[in-house]
C-alpha positions in Angstrom: -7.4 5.5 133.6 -5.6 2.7 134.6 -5.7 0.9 131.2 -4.4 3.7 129.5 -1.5 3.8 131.4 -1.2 0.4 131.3 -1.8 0.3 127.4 0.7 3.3 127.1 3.4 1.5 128.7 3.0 -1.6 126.7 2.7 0.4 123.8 6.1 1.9 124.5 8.0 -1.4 125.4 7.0 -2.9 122.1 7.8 0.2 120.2 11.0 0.4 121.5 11.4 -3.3 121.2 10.4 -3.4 117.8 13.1 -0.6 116.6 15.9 -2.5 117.9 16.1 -0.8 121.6 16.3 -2.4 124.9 13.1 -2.0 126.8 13.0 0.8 129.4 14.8 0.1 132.7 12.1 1.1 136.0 12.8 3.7 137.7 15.6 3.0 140.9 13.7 3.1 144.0 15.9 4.2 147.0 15.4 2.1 150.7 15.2 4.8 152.6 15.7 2.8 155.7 18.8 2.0 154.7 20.6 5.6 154.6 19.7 7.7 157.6 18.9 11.2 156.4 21.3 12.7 158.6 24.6 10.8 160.2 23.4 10.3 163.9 24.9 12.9 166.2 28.4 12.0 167.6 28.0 11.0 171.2 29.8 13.0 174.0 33.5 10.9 175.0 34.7 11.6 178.1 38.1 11.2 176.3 37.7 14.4 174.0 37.5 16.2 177.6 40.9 15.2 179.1 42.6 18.8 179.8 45.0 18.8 176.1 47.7 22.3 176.4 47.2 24.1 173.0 49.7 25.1 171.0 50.0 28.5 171.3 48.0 30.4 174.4 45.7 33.0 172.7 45.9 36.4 174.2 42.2 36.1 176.0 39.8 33.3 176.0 36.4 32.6 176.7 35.8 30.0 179.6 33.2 28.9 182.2 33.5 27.4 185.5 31.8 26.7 188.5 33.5 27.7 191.7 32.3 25.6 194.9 33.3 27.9 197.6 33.8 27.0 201.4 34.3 28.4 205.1 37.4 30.3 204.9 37.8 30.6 201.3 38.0 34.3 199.8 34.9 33.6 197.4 33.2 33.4 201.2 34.3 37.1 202.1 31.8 38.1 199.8 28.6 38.9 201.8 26.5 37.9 198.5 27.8 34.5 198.9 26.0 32.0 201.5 28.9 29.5 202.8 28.6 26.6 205.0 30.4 24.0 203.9 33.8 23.0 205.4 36.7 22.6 202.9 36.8 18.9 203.0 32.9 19.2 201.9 33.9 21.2 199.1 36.3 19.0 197.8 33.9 16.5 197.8 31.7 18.3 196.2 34.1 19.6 193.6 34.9 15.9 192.6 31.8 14.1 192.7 30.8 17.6 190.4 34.0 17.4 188.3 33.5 13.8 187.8 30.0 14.8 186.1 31.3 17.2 184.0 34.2 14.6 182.7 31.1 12.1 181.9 29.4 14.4 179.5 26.7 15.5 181.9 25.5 19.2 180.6 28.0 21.8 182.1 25.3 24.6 181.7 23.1 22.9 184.1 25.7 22.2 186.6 26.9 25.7 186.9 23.4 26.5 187.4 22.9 23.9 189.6 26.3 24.2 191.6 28.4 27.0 191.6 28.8 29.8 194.0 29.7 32.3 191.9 26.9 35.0 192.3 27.7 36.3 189.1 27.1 33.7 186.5 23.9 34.7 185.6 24.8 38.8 185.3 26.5 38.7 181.7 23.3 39.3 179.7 25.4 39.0 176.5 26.3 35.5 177.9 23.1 34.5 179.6 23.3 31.0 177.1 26.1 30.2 178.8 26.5 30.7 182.8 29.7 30.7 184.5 31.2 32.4 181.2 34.1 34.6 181.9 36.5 36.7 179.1 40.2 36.3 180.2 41.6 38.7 178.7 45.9 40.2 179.5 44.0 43.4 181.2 41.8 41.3 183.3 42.2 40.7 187.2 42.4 36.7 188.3 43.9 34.6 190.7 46.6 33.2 188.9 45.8 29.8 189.6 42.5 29.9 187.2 44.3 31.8 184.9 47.1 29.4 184.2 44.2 26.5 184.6 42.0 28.4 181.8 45.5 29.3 179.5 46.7 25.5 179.3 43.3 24.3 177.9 42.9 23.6 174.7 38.7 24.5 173.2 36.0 22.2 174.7 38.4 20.6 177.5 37.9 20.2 181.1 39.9 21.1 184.5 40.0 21.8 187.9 42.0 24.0 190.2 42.1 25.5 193.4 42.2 28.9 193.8 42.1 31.7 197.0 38.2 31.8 196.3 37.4 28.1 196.5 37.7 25.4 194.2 36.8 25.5 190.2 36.2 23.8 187.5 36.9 25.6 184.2 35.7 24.6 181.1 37.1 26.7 178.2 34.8 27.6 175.4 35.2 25.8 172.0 
């Protein structure tokens, strides 16, 4: 089988030789190791979450956050809620947590892991995404975390300090 290929190909090269043509080029192999089949994904820069204002605030907006409530706060009023932490402990916590969230670390999994909120799991039309809240002009919040979430532009990262406790909000993209 081999020869006949072989014997083909000669056959063809002299042919086309022989009636003036240039013989036929081989066929352009491509290094595959050379182009990636897909451009790598773009690694997560702490920069591209430094709180930006947008341009214009949208009427409601999608955001989560993590609230670290403590003694005294009026997230601990709420008999669902399970306080012991002194403020100074919170604010602590709310750094060392905000710092975490700054350095790409996946917010999802810290509001699971660290907020207080006993509603961030209830949505079940947000259930990917914990923590999520709708601000919205008829909706009631402390004006604090509204003005936090409103000067946030998609994807960015802040914290505030509200009557309920401290927060870090994270508006959707």
């Amino acid at each position: 089988m081999r020869s006949v290929r072989l014997g083909c190909l000669v056959f063809s090269v002299a042919l086309g030789v022989a009636c003036g043509g240039n013989p036929p080029e081989p066929p352009k192999t491509e290094d595959k190791a050379a182009k990636p089949a897909k451009p790598a994904p773009k690694p997560c820069d702490p920069k591209d979450l430094v709180p930006v204002k947008p341009e214009t605030v949208p009427e409601s907006l999608e955001v989560q956050h993590i609230l670290i409530a403590y003694k005294g706060s009026g997230a601990a009023k709420n008999p669902q809620i399970k306080v012991t932490r002194s403020k100074e402990e919170a604010r602590r916590l709310w750094e060392k947590v905000f710092e975490e969230a700054r350095n790409c670390a996946d917010f999802n999994k810290l509001v699971i892991q660290y907020s207080d909120d006993p509603f961030k799991m209830n949505d079940s039309k947000y259930n990917a995404f914990p923590g999520f809240y709708e601000i919205t002009p008829k909706g009631v919040f402390d004006e604090n975390f509204k003005k936090c979430a409103q000067g946030l532009s998609p994807g960015n990262i802040d914290k505030v300090e509200s009557y309920y406790g401290f927060h870090i909000i994270r508006r959707k993209a």
